[in-house]
PDB file of N, CA, C and O in Angstrom:
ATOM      1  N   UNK A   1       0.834  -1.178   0.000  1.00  0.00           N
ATOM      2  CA  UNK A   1       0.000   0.000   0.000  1.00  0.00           C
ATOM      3  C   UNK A   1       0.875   1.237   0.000  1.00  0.00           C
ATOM      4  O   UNK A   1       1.650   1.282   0.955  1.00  0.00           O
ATOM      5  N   UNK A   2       0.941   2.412  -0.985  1.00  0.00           N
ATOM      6  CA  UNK A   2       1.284   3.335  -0.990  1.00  0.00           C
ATOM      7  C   UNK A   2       0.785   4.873  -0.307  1.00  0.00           C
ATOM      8  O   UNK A   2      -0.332   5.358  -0.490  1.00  0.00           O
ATOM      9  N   UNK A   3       1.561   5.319   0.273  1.00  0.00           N
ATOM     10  CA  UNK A   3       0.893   6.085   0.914  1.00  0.00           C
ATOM     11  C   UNK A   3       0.581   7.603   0.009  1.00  0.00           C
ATOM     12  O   UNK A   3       1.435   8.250  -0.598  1.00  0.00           O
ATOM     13  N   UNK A   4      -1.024   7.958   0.140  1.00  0.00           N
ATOM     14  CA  UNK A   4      -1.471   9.064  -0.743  1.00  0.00           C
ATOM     15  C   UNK A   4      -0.699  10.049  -0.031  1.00  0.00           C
ATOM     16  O   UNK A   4      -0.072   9.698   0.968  1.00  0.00           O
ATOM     17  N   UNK A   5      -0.668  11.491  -0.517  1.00  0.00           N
ATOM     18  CA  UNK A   5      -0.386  12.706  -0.601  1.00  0.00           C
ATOM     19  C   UNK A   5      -2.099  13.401  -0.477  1.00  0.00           C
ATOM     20  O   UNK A   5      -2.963  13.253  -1.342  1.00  0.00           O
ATOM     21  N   UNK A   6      -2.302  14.326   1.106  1.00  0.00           N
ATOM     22  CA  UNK A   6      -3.486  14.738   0.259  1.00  0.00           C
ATOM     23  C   UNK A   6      -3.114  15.647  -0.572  1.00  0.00           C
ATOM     24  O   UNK A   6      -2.090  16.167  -1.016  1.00  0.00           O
ATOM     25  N   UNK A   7      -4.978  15.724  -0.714  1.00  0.00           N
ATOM     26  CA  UNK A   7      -5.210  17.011  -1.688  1.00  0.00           C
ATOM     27  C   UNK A   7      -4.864  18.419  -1.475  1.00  0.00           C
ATOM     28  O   UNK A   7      -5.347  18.910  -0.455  1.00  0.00           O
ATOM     29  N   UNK A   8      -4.039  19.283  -2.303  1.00  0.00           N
ATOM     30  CA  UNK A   8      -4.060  20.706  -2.426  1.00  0.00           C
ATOM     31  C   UNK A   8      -5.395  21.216  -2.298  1.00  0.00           C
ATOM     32  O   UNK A   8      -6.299  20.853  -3.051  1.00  0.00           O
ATOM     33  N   UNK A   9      -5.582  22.215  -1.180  1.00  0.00           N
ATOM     34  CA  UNK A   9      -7.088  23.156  -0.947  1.00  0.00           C
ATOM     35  C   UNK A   9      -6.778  23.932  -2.310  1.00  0.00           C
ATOM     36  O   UNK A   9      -5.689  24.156  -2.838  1.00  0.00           O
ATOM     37  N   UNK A  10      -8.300  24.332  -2.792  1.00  0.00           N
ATOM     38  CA  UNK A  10      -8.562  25.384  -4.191  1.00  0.00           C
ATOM     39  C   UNK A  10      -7.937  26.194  -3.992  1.00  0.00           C
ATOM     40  O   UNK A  10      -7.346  25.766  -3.001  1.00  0.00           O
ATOM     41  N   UNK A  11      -7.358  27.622  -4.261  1.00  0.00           N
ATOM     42  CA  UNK A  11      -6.864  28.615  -3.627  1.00  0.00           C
ATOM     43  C   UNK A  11      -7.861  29.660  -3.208  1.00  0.00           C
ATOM     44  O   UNK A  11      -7.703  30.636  -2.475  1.00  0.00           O
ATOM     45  N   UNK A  12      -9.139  29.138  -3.973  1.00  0.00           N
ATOM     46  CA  UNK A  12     -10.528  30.081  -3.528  1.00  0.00           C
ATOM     47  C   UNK A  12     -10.442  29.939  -2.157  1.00  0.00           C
ATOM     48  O   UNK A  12      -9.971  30.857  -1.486  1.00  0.00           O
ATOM     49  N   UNK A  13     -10.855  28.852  -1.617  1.00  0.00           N
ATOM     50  CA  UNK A  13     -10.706  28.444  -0.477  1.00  0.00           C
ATOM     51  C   UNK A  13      -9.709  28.898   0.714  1.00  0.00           C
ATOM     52  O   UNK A  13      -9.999  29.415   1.793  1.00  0.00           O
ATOM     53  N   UNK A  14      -8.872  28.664   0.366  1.00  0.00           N
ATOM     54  CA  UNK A  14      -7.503  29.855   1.293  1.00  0.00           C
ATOM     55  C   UNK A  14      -7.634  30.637   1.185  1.00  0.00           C
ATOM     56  O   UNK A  14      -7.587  31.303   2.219  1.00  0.00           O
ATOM     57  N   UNK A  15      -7.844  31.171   0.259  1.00  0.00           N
ATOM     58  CA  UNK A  15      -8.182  33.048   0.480  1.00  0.00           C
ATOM     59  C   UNK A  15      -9.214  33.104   0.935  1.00  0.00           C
ATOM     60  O   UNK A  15      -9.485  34.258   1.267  1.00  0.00           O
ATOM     61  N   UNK A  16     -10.053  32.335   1.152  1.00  0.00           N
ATOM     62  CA  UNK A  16     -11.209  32.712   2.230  1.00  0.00           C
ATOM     63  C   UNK A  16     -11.104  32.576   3.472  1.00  0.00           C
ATOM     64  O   UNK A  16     -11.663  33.327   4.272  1.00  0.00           O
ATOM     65  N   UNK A  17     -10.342  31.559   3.805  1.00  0.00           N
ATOM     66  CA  UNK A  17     -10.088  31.571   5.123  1.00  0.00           C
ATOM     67  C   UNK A  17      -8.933  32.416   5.502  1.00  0.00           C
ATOM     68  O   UNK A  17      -8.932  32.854   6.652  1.00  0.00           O
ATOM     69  N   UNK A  18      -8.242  32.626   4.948  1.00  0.00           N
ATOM     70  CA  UNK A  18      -6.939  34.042   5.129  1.00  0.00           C
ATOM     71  C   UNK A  18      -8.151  35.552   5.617  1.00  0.00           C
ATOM     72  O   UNK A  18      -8.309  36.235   6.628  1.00  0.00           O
ATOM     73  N   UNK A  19      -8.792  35.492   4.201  1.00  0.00           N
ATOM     74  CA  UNK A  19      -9.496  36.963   4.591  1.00  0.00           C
ATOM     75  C   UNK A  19     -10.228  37.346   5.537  1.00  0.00           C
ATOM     76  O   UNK A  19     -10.197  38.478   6.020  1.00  0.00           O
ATOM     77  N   UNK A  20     -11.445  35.817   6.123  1.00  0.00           N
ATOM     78  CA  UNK A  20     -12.069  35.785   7.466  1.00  0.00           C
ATOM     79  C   UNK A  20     -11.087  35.979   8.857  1.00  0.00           C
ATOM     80  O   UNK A  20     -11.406  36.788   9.728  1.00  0.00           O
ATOM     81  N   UNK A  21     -10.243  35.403   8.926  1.00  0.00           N
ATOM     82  CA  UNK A  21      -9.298  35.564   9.684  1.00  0.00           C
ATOM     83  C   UNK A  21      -8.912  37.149  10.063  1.00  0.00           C
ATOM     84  O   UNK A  21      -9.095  37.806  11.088  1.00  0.00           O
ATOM     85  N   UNK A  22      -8.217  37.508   8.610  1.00  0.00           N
ATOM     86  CA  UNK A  22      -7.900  38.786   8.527  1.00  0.00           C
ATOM     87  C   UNK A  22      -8.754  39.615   9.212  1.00  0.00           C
ATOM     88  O   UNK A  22      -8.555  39.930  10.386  1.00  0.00           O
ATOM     89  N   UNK A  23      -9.853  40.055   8.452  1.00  0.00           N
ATOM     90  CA  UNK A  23     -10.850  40.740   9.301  1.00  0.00           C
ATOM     91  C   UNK A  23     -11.323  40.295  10.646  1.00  0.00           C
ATOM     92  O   UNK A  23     -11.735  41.237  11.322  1.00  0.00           O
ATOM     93  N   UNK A  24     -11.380  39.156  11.213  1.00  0.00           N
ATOM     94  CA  UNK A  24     -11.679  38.918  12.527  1.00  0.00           C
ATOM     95  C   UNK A  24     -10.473  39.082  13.373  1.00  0.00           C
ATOM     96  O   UNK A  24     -10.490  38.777  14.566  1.00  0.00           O
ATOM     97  N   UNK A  25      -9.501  39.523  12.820  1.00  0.00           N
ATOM     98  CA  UNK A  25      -8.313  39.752  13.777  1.00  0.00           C
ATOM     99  C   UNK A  25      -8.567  41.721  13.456  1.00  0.00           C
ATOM    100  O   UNK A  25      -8.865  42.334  14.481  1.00  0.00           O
ATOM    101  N   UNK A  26      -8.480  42.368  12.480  1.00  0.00           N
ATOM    102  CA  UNK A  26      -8.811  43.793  12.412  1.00  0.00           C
ATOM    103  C   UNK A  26     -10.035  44.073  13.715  1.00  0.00           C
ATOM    104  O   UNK A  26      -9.849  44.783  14.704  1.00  0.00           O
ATOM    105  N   UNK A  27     -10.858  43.570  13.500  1.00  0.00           N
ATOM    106  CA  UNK A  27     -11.660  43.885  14.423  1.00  0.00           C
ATOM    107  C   UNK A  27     -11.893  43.543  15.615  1.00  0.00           C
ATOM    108  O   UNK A  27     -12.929  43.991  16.107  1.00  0.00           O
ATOM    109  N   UNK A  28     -11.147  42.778  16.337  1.00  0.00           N
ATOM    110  CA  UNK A  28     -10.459  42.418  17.597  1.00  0.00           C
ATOM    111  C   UNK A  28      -9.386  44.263  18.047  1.00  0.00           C
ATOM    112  O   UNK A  28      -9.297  44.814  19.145  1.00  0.00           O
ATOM    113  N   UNK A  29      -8.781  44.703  16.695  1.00  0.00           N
ATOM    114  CA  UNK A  29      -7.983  45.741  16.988  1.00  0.00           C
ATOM    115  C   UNK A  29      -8.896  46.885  16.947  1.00  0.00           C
ATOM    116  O   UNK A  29      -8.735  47.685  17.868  1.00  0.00           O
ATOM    117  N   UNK A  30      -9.787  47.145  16.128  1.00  0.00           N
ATOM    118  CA  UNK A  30     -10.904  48.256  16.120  1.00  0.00           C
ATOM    119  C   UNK A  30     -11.470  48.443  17.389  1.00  0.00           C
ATOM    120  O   UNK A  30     -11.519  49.582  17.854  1.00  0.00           O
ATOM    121  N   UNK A  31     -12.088  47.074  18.276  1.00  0.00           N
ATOM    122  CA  UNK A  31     -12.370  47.306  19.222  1.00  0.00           C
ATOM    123  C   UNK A  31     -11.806  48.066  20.532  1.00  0.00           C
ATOM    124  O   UNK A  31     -12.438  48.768  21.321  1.00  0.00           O
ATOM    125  N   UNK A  32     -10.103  47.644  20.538  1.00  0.00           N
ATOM    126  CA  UNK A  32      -8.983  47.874  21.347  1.00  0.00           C
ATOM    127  C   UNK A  32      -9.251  49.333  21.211  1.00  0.00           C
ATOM    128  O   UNK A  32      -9.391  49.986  22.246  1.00  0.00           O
ATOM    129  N   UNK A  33      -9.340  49.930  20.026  1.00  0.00           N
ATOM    130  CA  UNK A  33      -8.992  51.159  19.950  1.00  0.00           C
ATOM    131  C   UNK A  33     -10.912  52.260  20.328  1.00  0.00           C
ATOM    132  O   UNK A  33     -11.038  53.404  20.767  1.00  0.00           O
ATOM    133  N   UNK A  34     -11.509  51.712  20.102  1.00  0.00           N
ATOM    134  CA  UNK A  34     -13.058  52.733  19.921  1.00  0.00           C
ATOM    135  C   UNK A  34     -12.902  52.493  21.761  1.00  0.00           C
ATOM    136  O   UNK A  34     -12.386  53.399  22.416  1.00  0.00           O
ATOM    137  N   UNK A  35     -13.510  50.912  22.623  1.00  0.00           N
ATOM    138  CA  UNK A  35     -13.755  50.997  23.538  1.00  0.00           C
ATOM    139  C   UNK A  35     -12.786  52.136  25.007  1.00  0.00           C
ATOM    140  O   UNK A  35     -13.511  52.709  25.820  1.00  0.00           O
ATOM    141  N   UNK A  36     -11.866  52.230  25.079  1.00  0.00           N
ATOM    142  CA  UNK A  36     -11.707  52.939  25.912  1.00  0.00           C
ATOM    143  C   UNK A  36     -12.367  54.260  25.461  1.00  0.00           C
ATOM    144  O   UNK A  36     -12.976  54.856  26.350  1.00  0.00           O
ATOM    145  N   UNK A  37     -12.351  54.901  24.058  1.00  0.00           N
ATOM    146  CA  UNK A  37     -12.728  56.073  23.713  1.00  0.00           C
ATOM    147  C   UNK A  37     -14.311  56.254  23.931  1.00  0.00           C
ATOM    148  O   UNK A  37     -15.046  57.227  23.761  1.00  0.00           O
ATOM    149  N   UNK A  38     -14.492  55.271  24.263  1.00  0.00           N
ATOM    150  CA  UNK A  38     -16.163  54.920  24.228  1.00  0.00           C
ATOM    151  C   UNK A  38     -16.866  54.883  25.774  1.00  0.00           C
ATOM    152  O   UNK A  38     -17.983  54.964  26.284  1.00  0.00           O
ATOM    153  N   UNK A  39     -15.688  54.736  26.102  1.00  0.00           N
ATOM    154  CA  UNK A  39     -16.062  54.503  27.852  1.00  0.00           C
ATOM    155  C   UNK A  39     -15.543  55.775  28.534  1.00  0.00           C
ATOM    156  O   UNK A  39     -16.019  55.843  29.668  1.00  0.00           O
ATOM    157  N   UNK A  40     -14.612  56.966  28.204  1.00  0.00           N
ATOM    158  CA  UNK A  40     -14.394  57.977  28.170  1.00  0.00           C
ATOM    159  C   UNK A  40     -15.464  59.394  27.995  1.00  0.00           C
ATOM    160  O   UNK A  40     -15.583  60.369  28.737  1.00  0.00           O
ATOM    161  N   UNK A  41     -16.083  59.090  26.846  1.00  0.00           N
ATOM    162  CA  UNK A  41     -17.121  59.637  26.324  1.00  0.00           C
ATOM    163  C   UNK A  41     -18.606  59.494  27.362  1.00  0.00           C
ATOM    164  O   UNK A  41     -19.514  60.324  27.325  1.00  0.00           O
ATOM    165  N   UNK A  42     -18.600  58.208  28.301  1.00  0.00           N
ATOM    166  CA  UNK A  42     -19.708  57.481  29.157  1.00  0.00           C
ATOM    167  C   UNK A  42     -18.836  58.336  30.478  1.00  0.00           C
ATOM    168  O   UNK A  42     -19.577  59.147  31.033  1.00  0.00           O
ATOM    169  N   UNK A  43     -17.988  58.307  30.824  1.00  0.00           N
ATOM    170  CA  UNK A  43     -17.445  59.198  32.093  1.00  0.00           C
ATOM    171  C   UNK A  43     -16.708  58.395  32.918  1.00  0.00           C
ATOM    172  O   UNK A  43     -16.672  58.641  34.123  1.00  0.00           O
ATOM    173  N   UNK A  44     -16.112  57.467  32.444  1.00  0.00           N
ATOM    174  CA  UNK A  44     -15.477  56.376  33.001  1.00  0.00           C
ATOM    175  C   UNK A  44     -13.810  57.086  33.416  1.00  0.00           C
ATOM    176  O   UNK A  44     -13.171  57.894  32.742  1.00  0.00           O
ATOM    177  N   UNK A  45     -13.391  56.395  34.875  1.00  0.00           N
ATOM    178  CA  UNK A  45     -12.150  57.165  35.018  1.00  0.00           C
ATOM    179  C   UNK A  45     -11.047  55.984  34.190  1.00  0.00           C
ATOM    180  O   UNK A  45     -11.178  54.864  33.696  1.00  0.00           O
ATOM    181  N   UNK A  46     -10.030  56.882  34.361  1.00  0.00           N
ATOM    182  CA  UNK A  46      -8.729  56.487  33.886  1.00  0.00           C
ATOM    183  C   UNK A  46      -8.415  55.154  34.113  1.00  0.00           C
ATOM    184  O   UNK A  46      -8.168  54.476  33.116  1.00  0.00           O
ATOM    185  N   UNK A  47      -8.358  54.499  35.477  1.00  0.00           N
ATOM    186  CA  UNK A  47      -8.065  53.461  35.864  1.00  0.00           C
ATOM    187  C   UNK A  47      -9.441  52.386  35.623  1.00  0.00           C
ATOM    188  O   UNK A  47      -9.314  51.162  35.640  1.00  0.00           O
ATOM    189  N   UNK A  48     -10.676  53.049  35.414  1.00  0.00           N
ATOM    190  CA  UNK A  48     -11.624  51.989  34.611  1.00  0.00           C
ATOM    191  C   UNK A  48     -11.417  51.643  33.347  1.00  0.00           C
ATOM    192  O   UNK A  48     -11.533  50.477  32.969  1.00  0.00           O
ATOM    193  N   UNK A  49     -11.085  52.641  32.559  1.00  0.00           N
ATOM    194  CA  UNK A  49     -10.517  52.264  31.202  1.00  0.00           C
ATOM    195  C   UNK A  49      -9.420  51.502  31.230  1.00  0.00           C
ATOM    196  O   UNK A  49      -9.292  50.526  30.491  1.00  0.00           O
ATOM    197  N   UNK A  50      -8.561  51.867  32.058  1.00  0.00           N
ATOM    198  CA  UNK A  50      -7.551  50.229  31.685  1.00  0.00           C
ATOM    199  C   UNK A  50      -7.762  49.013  31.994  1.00  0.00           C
ATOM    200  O   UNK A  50      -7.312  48.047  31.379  1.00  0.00           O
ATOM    201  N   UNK A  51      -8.867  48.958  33.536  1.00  0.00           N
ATOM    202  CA  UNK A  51      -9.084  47.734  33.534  1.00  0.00           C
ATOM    203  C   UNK A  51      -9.707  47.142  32.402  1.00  0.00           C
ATOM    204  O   UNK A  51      -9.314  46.025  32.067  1.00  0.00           O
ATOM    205  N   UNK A  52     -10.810  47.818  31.612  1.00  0.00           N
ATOM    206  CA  UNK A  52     -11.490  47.308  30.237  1.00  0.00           C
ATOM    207  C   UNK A  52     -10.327  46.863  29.301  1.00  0.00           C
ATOM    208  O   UNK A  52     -10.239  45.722  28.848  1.00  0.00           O
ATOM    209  N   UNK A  53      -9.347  47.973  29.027  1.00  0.00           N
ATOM    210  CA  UNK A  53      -8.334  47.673  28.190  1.00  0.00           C
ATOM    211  C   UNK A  53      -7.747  46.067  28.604  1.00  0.00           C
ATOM    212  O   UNK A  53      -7.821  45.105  27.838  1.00  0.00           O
ATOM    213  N   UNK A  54      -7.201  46.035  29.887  1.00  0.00           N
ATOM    214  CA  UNK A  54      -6.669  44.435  30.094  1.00  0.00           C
ATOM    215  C   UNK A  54      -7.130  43.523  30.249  1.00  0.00           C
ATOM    216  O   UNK A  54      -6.491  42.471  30.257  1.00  0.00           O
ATOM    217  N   UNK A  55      -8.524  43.598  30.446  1.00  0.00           N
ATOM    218  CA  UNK A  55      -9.567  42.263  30.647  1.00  0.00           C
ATOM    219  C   UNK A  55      -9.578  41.325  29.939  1.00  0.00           C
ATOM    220  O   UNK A  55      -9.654  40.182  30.391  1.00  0.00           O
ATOM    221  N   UNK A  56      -9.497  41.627  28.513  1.00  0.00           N
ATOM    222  CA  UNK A  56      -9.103  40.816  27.546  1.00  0.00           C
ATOM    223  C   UNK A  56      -7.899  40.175  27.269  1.00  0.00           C
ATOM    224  O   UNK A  56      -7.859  38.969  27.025  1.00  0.00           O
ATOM    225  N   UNK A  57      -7.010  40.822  27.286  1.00  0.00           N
ATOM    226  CA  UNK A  57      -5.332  40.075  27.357  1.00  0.00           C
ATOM    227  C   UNK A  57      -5.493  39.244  28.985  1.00  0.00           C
ATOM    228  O   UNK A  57      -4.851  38.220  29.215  1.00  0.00           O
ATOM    229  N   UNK A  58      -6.135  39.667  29.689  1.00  0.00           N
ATOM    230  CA  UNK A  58      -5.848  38.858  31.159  1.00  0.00           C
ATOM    231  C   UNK A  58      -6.652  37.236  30.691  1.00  0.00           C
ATOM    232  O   UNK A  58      -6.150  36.254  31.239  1.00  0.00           O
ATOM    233  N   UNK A  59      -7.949  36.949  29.636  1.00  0.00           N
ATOM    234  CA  UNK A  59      -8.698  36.354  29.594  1.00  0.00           C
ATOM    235  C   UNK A  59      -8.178  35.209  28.308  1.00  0.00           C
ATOM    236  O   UNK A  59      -8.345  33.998  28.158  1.00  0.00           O
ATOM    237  N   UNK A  60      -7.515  36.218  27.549  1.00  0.00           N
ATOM    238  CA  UNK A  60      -6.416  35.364  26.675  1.00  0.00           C
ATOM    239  C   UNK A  60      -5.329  35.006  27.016  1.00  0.00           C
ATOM    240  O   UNK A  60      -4.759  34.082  26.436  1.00  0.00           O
ATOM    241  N   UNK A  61      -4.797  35.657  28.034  1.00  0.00           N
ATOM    242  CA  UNK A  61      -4.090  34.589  28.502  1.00  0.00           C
ATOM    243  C   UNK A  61      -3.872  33.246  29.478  1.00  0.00           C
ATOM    244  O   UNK A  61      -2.952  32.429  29.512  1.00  0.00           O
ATOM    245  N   UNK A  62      -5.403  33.391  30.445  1.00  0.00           N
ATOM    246  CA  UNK A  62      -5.212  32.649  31.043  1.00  0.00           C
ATOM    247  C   UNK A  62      -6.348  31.675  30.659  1.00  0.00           C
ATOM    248  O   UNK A  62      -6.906  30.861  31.395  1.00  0.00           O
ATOM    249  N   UNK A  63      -6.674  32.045  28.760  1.00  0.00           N
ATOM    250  CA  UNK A  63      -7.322  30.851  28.041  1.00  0.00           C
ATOM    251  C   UNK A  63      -6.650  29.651  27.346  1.00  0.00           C
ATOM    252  O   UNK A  63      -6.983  28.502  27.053  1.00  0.00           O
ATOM    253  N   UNK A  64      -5.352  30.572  27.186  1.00  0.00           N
ATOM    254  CA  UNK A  64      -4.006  30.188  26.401  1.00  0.00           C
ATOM    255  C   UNK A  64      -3.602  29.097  27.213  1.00  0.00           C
ATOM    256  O   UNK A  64      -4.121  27.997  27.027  1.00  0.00           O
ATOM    257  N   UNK A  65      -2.725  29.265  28.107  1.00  0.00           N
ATOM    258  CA  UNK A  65      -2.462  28.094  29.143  1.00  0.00           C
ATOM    259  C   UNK A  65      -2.995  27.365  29.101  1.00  0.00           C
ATOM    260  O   UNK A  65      -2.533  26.433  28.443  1.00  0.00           O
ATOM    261  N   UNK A  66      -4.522  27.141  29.812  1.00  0.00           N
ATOM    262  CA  UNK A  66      -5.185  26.169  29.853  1.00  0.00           C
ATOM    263  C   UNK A  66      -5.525  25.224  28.592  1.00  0.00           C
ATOM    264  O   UNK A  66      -5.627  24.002  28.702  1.00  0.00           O
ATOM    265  N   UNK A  67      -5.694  25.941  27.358  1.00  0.00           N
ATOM    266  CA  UNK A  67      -6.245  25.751  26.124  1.00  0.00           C
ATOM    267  C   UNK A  67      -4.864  24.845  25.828  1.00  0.00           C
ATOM    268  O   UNK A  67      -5.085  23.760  25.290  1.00  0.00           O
ATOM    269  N   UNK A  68      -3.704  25.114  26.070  1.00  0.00           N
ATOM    270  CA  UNK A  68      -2.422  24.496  25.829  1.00  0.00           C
ATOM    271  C   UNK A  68      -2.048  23.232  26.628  1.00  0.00           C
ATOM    272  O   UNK A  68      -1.370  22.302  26.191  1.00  0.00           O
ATOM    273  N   UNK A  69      -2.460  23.305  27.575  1.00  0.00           N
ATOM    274  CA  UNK A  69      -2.945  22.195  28.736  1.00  0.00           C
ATOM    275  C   UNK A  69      -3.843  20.718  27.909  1.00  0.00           C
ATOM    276  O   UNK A  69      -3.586  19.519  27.799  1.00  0.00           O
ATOM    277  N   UNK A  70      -4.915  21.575  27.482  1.00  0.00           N
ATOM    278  CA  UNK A  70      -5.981  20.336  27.195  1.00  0.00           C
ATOM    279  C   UNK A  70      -5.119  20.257  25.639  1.00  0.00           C
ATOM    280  O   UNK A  70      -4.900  19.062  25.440  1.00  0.00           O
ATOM    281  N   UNK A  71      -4.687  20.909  24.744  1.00  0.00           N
ATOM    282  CA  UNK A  71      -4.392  20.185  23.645  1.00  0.00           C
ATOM    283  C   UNK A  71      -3.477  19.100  24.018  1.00  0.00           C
ATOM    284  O   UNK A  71      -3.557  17.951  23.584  1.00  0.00           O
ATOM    285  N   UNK A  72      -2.358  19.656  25.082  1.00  0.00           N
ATOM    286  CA  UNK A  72      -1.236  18.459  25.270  1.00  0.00           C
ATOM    287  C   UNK A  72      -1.992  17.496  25.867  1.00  0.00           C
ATOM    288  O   UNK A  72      -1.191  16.905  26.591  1.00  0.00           O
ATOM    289  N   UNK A  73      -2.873  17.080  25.968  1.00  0.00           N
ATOM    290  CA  UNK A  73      -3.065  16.390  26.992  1.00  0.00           C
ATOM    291  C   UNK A  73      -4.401  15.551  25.740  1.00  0.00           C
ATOM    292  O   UNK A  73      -4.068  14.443  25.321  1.00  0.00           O
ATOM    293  N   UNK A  74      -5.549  16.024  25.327  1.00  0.00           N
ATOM    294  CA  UNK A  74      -5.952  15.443  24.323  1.00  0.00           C
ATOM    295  C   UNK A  74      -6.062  15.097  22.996  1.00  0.00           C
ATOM    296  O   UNK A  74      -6.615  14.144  22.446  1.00  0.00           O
ATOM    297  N   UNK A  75      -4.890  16.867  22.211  1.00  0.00           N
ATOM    298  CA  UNK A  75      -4.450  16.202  21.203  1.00  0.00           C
ATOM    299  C   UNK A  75      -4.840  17.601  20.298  1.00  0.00           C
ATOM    300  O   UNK A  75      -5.733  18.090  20.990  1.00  0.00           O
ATOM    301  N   UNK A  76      -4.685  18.353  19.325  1.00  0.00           N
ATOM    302  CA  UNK A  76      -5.318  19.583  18.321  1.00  0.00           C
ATOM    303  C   UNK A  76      -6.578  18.805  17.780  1.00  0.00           C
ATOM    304  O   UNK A  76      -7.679  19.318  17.981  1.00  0.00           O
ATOM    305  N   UNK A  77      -6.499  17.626  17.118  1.00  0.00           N
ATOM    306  CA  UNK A  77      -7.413  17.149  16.339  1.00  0.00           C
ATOM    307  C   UNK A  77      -8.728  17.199  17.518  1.00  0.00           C
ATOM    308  O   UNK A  77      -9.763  17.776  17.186  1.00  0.00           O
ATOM    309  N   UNK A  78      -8.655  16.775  18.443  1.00  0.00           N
ATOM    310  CA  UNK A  78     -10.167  16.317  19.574  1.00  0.00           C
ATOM    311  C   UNK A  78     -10.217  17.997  20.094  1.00  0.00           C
ATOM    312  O   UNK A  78     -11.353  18.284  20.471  1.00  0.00           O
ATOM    313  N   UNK A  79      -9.658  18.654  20.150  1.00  0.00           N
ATOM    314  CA  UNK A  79      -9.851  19.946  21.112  1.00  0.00           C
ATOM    315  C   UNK A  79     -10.534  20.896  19.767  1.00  0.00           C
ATOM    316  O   UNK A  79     -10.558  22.066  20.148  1.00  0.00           O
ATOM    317  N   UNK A  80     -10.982  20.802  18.612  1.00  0.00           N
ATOM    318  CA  UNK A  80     -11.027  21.630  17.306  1.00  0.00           C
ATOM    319  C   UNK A  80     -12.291  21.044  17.263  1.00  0.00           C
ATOM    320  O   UNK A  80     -13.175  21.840  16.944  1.00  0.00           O
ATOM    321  N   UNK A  81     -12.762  19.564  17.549  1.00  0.00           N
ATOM    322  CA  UNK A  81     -14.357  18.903  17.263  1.00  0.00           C
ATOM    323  C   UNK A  81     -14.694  19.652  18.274  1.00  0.00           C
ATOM    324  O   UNK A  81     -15.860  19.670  18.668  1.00  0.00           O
TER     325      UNK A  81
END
């Protein structure tokens, strides 16, 4: 038995998933940037706006770890179903 090679994805296809990506990472940064200005505008102090600002990096990172945890431990393929 020889072992296949898969298939090459269309390139339609990659560029679709490149561009979804793309934009769902832009707008991860759009947000970074409107919400403190947004919570400023609402009357929020200085030190409330940063906590908003880090909530998210505090939440990615301590999704990261864990998320890195269960792949080593069950595998990319089972942690993606």
């Amino acid at each position: 038995m020889s072992a296949q090679l898969p298939e090459a994805r269309p390139a339609r296809l990659q560029f679709l998933v490149y561009a979804v990506a793309f934009f769902i990472g832009s707008h991860f940064l759009m947000i970074s940037v409107v919400m403190p200005l947004w919570a400023l505008q609402l009357g929020a102090s200085p030190l409330l706006i940063g906590v908003i600002v880090s909530a998210r990096q505090v939440l990615v990172v301590t999704m990261s770890i864990h998320g890195g945890a269960l792949i080593d431990r069950y595998g990319p393929r089972r942690m993606i179903i």
